[in-house]
Gaussian input, Z-matrix of N, CA and C with variables (Angstrom, degrees):
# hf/3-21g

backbone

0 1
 N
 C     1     B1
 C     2     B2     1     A1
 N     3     B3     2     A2     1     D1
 C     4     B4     3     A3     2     D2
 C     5     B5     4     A4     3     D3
 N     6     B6     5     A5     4     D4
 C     7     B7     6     A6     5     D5
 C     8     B8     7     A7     6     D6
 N     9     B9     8     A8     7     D7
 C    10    B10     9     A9     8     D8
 C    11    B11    10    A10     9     D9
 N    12    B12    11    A11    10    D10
 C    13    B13    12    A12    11    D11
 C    14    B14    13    A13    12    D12
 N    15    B15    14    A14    13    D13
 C    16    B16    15    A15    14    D14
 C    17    B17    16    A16    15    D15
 N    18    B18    17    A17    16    D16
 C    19    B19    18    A18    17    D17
 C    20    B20    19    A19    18    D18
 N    21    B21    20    A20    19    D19
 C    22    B22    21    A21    20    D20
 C    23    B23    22    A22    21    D21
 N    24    B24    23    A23    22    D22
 C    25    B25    24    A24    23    D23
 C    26    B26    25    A25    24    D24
 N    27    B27    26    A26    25    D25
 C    28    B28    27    A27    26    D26
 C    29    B29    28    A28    27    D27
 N    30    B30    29    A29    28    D28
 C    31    B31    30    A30    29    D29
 C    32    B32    31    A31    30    D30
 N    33    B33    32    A32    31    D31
 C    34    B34    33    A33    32    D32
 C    35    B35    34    A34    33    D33
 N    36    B36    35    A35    34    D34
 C    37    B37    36    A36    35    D35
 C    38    B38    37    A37    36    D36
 N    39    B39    38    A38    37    D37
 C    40    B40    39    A39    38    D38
 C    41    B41    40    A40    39    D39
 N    42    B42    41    A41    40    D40
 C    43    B43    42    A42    41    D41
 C    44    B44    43    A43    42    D42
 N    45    B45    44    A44    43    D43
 C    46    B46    45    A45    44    D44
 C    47    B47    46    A46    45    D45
 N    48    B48    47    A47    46    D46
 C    49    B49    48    A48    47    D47
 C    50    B50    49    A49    48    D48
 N    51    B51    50    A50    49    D49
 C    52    B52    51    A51    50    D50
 C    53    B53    52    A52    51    D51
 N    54    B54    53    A53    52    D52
 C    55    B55    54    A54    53    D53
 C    56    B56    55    A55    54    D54
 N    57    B57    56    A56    55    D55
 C    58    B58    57    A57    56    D56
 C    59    B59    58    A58    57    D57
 N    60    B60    59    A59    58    D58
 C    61    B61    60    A60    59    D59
 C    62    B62    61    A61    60    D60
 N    63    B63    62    A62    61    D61
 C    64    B64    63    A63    62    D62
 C    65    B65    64    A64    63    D63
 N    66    B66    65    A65    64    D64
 C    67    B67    66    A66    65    D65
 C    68    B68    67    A67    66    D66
 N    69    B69    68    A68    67    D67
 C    70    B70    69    A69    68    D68
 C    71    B71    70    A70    69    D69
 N    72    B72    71    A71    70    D70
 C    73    B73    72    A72    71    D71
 C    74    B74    73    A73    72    D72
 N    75    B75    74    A74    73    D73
 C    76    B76    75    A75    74    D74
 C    77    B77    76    A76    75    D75
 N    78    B78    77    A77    76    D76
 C    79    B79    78    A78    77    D77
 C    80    B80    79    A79    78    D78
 N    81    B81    80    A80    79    D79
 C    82    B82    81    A81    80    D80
 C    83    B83    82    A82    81    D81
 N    84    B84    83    A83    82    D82
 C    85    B85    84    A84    83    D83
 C    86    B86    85    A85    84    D84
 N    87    B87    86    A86    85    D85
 C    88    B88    87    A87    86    D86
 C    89    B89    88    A88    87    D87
 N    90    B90    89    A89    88    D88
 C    91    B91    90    A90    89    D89
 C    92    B92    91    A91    90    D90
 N    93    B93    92    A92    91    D91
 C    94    B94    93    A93    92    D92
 C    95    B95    94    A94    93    D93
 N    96    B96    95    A95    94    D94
 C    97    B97    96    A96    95    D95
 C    98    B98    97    A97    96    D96
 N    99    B99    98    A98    97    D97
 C   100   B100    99    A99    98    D98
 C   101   B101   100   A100    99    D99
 N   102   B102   101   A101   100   D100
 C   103   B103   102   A102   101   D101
 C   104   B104   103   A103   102   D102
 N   105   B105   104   A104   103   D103
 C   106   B106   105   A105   104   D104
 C   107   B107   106   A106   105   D105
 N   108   B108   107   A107   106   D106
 C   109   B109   108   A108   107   D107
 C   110   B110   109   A109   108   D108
 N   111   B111   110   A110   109   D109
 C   112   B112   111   A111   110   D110
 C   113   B113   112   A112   111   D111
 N   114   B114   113   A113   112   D112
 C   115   B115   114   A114   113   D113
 C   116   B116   115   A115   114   D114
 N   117   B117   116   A116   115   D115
 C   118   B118   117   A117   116   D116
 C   119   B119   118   A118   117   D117
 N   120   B120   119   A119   118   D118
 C   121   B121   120   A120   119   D119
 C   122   B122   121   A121   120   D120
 N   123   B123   122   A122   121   D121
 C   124   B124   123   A123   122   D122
 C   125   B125   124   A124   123   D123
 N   126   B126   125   A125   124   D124
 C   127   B127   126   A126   125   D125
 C   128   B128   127   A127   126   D126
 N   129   B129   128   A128   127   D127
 C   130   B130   129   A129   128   D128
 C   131   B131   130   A130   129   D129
 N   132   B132   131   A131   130   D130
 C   133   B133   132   A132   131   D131
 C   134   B134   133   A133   132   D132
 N   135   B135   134   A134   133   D133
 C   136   B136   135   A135   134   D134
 C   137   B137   136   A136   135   D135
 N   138   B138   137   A137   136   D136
 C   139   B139   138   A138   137   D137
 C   140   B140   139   A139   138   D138
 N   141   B141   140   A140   139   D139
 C   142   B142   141   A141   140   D140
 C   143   B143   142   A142   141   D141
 N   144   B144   143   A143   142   D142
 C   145   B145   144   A144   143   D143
 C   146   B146   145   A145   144   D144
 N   147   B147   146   A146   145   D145
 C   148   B148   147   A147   146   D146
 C   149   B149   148   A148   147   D147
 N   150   B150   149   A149   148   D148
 C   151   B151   150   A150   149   D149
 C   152   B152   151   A151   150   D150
 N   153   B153   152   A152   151   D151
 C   154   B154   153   A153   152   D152
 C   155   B155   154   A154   153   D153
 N   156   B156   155   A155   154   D154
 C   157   B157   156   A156   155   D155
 C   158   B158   157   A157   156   D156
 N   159   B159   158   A158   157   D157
 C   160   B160   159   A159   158   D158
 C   161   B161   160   A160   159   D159
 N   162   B162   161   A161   160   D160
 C   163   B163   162   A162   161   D161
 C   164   B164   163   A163   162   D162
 N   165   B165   164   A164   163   D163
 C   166   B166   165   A165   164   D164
 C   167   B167   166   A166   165   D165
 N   168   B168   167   A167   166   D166
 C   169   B169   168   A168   167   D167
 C   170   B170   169   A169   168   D168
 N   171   B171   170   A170   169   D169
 C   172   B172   171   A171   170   D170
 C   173   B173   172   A172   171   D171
 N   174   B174   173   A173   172   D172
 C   175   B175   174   A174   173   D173
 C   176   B176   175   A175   174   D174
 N   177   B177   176   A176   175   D175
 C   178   B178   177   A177   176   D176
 C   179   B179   178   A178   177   D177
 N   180   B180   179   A179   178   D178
 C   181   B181   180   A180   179   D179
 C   182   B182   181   A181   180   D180
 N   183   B183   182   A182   181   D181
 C   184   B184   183   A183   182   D182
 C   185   B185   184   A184   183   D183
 N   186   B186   185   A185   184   D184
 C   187   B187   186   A186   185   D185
 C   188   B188   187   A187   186   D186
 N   189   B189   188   A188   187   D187
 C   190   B190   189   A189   188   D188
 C   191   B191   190   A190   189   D189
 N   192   B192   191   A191   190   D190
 C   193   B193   192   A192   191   D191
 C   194   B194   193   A193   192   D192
 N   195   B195   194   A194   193   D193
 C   196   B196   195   A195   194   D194
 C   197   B197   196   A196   195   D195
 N   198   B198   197   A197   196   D196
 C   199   B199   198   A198   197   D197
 C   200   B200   199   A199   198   D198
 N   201   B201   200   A200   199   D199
 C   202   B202   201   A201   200   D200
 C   203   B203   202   A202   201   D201
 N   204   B204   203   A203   202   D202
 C   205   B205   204   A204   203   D203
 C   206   B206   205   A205   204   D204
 N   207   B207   206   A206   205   D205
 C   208   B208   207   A207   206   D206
 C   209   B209   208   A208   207   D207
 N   210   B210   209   A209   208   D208
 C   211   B211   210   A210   209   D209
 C   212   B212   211   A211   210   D210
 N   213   B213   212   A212   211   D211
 C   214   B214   213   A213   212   D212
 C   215   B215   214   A214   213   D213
 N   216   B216   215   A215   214   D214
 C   217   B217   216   A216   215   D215
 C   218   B218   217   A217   216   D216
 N   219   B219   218   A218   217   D217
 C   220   B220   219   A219   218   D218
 C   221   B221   220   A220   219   D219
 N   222   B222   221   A221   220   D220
 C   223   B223   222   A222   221   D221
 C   224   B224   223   A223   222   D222
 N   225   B225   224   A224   223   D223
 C   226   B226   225   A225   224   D224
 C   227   B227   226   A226   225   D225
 N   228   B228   227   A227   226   D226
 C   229   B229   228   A228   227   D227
 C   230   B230   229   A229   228   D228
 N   231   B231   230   A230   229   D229
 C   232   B232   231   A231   230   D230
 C   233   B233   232   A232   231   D231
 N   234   B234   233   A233   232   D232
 C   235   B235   234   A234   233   D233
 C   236   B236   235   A235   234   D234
 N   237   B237   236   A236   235   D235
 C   238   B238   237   A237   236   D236
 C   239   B239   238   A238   237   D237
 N   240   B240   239   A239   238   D238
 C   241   B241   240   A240   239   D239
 C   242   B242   241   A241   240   D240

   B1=1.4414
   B2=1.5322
   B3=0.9089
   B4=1.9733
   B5=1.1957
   B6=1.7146
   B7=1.2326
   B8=1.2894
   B9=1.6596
   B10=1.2918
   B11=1.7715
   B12=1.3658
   B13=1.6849
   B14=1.7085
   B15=1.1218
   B16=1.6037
   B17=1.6169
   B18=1.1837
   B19=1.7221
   B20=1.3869
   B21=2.1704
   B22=1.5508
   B23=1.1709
   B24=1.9358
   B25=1.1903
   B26=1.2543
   B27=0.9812
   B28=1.3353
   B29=1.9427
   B30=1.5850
   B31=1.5779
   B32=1.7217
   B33=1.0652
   B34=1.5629
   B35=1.4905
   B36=1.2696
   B37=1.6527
   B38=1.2336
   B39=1.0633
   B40=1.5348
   B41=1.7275
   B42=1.5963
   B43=1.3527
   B44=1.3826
   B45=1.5792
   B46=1.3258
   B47=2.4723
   B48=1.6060
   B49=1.7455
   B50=1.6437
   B51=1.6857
   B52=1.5614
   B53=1.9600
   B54=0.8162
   B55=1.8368
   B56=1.9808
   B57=0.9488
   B58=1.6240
   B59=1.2537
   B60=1.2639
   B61=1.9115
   B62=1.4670
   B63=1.1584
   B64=1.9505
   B65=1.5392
   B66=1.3961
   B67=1.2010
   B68=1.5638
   B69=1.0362
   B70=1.3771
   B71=2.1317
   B72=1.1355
   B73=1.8432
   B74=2.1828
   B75=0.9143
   B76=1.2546
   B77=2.0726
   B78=1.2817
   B79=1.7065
   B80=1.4784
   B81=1.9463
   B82=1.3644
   B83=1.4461
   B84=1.6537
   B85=0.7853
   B86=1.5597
   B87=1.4864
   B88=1.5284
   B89=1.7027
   B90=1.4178
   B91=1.6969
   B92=1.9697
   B93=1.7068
   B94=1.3461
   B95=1.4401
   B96=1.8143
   B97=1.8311
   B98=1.6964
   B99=0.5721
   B100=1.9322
   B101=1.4606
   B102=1.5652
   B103=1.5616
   B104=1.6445
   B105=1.3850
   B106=1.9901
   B107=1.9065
   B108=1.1779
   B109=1.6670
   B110=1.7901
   B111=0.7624
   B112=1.3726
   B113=1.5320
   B114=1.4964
   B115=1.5164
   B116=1.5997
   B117=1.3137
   B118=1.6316
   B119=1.6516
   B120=0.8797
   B121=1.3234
   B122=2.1270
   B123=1.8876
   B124=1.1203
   B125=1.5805
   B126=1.2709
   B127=1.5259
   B128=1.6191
   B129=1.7357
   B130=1.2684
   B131=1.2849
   B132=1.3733
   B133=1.7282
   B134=1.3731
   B135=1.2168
   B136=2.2542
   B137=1.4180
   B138=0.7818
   B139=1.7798
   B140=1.5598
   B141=1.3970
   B142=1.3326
   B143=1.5985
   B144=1.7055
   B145=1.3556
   B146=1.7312
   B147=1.4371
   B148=1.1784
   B149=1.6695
   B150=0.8251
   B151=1.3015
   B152=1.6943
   B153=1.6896
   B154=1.6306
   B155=1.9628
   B156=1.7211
   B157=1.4309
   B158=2.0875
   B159=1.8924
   B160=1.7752
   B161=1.0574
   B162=1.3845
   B163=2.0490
   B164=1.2793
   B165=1.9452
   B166=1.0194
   B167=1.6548
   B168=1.8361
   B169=1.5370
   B170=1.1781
   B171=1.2619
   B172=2.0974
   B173=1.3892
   B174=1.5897
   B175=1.2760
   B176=1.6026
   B177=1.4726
   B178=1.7378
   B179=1.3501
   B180=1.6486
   B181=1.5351
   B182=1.7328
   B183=1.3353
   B184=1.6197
   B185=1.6742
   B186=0.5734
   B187=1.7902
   B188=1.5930
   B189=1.8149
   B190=1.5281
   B191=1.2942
   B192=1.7801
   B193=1.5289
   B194=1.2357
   B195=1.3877
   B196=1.3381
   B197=2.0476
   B198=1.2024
   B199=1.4371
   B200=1.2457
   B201=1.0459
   B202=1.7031
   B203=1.3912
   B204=1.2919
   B205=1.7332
   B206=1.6860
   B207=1.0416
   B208=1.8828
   B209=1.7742
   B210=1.1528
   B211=2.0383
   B212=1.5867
   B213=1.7939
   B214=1.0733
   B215=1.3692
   B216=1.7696
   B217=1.2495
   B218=1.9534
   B219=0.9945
   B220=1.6337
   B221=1.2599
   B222=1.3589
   B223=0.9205
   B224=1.5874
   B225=1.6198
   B226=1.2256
   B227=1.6985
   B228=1.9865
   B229=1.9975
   B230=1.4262
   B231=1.6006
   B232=1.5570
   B233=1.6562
   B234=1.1011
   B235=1.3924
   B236=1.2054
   B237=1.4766
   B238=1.0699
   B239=1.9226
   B240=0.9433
   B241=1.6016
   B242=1.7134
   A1=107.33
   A2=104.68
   A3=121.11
   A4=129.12
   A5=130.57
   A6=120.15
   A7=124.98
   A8=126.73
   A9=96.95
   A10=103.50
   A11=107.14
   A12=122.28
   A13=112.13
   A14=135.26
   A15=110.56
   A16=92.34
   A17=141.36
   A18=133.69
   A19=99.87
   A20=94.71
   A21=94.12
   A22=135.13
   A23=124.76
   A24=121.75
   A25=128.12
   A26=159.46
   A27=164.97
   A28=83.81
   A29=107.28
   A30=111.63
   A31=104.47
   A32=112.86
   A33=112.31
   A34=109.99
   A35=128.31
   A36=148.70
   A37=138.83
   A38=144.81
   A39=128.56
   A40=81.84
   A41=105.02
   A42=105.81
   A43=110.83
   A44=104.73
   A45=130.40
   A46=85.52
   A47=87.44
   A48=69.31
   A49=99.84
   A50=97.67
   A51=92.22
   A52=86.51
   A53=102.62
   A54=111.45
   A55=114.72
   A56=108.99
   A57=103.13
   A58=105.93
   A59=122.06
   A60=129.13
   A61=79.15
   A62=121.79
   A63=118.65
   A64=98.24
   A65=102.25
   A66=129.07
   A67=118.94
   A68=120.85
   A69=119.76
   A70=133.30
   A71=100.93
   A72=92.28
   A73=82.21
   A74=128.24
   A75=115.77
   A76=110.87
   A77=87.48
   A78=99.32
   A79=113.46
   A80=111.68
   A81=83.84
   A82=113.47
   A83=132.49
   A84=173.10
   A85=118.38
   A86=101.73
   A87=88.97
   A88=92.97
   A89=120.55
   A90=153.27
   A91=90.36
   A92=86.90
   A93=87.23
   A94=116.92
   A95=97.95
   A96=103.48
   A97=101.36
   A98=109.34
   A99=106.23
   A100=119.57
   A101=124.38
   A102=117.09
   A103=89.82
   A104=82.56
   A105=88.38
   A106=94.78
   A107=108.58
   A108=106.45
   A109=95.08
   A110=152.52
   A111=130.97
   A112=114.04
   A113=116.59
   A114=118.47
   A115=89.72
   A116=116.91
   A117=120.21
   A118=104.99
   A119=108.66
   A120=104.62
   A121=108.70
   A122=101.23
   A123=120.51
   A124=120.39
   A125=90.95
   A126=127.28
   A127=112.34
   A128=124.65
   A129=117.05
   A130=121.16
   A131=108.47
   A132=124.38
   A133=105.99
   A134=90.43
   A135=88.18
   A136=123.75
   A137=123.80
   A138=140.82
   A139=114.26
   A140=117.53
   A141=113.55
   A142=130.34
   A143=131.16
   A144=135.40
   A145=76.98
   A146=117.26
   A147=88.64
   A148=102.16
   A149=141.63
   A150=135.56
   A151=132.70
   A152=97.41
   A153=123.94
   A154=98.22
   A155=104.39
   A156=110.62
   A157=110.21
   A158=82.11
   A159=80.03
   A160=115.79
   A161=114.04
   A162=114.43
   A163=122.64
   A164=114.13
   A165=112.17
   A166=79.54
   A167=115.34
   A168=123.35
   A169=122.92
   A170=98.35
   A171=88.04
   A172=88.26
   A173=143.18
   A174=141.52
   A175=138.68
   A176=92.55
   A177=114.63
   A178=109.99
   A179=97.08
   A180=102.29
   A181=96.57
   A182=128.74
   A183=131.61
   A184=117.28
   A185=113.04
   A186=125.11
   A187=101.73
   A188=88.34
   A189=97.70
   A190=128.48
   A191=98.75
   A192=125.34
   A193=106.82
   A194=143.42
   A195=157.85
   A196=96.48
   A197=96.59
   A198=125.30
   A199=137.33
   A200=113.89
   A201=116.01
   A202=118.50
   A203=123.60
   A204=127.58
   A205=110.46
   A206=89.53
   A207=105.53
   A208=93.86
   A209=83.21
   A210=76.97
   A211=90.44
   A212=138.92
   A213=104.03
   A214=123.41
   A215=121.80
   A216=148.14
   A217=87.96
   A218=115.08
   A219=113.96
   A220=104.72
   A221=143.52
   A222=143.90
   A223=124.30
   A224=105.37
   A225=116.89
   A226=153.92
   A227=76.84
   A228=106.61
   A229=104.75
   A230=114.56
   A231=96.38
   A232=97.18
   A233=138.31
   A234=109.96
   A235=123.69
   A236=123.85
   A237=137.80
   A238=117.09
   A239=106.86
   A240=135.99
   A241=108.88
   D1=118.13
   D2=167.14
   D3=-66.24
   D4=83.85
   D5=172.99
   D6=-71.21
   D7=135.49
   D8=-165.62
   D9=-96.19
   D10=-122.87
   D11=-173.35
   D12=-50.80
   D13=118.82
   D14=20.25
   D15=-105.41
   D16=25.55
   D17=178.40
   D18=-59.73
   D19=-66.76
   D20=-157.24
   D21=80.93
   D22=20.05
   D23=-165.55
   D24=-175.96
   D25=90.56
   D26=85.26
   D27=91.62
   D28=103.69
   D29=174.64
   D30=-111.45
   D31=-31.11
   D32=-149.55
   D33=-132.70
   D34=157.56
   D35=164.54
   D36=-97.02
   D37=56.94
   D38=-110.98
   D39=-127.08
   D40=165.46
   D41=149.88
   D42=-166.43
   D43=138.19
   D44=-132.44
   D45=-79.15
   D46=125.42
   D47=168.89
   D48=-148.14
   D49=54.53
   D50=148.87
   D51=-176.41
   D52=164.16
   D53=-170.84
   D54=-137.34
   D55=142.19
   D56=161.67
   D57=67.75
   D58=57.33
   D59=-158.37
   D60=-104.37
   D61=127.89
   D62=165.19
   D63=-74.87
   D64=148.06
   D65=-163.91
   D66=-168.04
   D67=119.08
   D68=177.00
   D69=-123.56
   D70=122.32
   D71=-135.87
   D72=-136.84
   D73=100.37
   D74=176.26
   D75=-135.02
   D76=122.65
   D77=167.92
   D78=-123.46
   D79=-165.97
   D80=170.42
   D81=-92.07
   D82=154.42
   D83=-112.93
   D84=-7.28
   D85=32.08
   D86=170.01
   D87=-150.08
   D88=144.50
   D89=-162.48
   D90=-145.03
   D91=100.84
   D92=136.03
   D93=-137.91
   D94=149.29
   D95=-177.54
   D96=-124.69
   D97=-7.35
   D98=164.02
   D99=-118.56
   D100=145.81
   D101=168.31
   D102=-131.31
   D103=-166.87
   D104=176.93
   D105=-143.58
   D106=-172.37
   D107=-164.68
   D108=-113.78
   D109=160.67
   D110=124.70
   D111=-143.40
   D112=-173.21
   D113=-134.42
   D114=-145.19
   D115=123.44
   D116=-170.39
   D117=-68.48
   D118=146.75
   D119=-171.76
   D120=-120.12
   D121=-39.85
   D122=160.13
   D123=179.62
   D124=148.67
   D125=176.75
   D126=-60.87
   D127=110.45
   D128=157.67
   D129=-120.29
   D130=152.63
   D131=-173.02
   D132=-61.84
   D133=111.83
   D134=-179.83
   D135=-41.05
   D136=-27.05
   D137=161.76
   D138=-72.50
   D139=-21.08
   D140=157.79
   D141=-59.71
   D142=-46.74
   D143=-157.86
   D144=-138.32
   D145=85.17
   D146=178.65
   D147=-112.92
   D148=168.41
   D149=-167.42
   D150=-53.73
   D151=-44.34
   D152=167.00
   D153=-42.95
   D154=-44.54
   D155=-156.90
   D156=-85.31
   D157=-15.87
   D158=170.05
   D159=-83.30
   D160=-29.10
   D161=166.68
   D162=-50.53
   D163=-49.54
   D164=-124.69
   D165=-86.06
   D166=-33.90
   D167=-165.91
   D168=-105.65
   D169=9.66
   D170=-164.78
   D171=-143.53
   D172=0.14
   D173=-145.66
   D174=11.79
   D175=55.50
   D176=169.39
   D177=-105.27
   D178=112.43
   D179=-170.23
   D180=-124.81
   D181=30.52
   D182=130.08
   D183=-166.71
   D184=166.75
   D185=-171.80
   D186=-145.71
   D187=110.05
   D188=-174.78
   D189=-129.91
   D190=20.21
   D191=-176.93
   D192=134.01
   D193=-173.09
   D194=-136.81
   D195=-80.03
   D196=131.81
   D197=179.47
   D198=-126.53
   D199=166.90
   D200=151.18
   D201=-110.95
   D202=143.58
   D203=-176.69
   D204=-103.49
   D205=161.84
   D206=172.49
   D207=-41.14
   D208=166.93
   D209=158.44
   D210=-112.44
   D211=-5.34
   D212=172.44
   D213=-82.52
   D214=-7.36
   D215=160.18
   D216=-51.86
   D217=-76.40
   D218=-165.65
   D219=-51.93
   D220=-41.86
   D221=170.85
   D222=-50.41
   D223=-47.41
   D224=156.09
   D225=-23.81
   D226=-61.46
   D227=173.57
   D228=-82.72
   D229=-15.19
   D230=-175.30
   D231=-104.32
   D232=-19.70
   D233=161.68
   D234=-62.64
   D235=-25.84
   D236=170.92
   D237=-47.32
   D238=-41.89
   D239=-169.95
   D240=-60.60

């Protein structure tokens, strides 16, 4: 999971183990009616995945909600793990 400003960095491991939870949450310009659950899996050192280091090595130059990663990024968080 990607915290952004002022972190900047790749903190967490998560994996999602429930989906499509009804939910109803409305202000102005944002409605949400579904969440999902998930379950920490692991803890990283903010200086580990930090953003400068997703550009500079894995070529992720923004994170703007739910993705797919390098697999050498995947490769990365799970040695990390």
């Amino acid at each position: 999971m990607y915290i952004g400003s002022p972190v900047s960095a790749i903190l967490y491991k998560c994996i999602v183990t429930k989906t499509d939870i009804p939910y109803f949450y409305q202000r102005e310009g944002l409605t949400i009616t579904r969440l999902m659950r998930i379950k920490l899996q692991t803890r990283y050192d903010p200086e580990m995945f930090t953003f400068e280091r997703l550009k500079n090595e894995f070529d992720i130059y923004a994170v703007r909600g739910p993705r797919g990663i390098p697999q050498s990024l995947s490769d990365a968080l799970n040695i990390k793990s």
